[in-house]
matplotlib code that plots the C-alpha trace (Angstrom):
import matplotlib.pyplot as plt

x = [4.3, 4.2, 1.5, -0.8, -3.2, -3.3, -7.1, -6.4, -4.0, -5.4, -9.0, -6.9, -4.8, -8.2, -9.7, -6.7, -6.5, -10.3, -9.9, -7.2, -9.0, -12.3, -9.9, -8.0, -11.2, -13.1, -9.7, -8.3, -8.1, -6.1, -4.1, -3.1, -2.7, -0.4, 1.8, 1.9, 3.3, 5.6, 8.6, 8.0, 8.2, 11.1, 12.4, 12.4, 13.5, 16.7, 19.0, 18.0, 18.7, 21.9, 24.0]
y = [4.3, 2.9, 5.4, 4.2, 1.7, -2.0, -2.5, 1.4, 0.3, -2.9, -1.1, 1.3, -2.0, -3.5, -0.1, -0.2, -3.7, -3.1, -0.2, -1.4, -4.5, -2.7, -0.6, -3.2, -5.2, -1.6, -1.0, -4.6, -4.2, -0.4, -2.2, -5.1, -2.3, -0.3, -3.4, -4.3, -0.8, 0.3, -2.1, -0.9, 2.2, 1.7, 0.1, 2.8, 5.2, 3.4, 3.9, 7.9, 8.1, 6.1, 8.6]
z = [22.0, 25.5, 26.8, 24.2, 25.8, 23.8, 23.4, 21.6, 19.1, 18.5, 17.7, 15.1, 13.6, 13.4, 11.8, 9.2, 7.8, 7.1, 5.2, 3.1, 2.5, 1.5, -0.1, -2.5, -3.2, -4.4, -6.9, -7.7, -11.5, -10.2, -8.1, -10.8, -13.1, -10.3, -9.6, -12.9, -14.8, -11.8, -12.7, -16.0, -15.6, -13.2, -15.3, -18.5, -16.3, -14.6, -17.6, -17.4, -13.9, -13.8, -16.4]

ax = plt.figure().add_subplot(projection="3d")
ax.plot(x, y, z, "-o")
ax.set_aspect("equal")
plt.show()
C-alpha cells in the first residue's frame, strides 16, 4: 500500500463513499428490509446449525 500515491487513494475513497451513498439512497426500503430480515433469519437458522 505504500507505493500507492495519497491524492490516488483519496480520489478512490472519495469515488466509494459516493457510490454507496447513491447506492443506499436508490435501495433504502431494500436496505431496511435487508437489515431488518437478516437477524431473523439468523436467528431461525441458529438452532439448526448449533445441533
Amino acid at each position: 500500500m505504500g507505493a500507492v500515491p495519497p491524492f490516488f487513494l483519496d480520489k478512490t475513497m472519495k469515488n466509494v463513499l459516493e457510490y454507496f451513498c447513491f447506492e443506499y439512497k436508490q435501495n433504502f426500503i431494500l436496505n431496511w428490509k435487508f437489515w431488518f430480515l437478516m437477524p431473523l433469519i439468523f436467528g431461525l437458522s441458529r438452532p439448526f446449525t448449533q445441533r
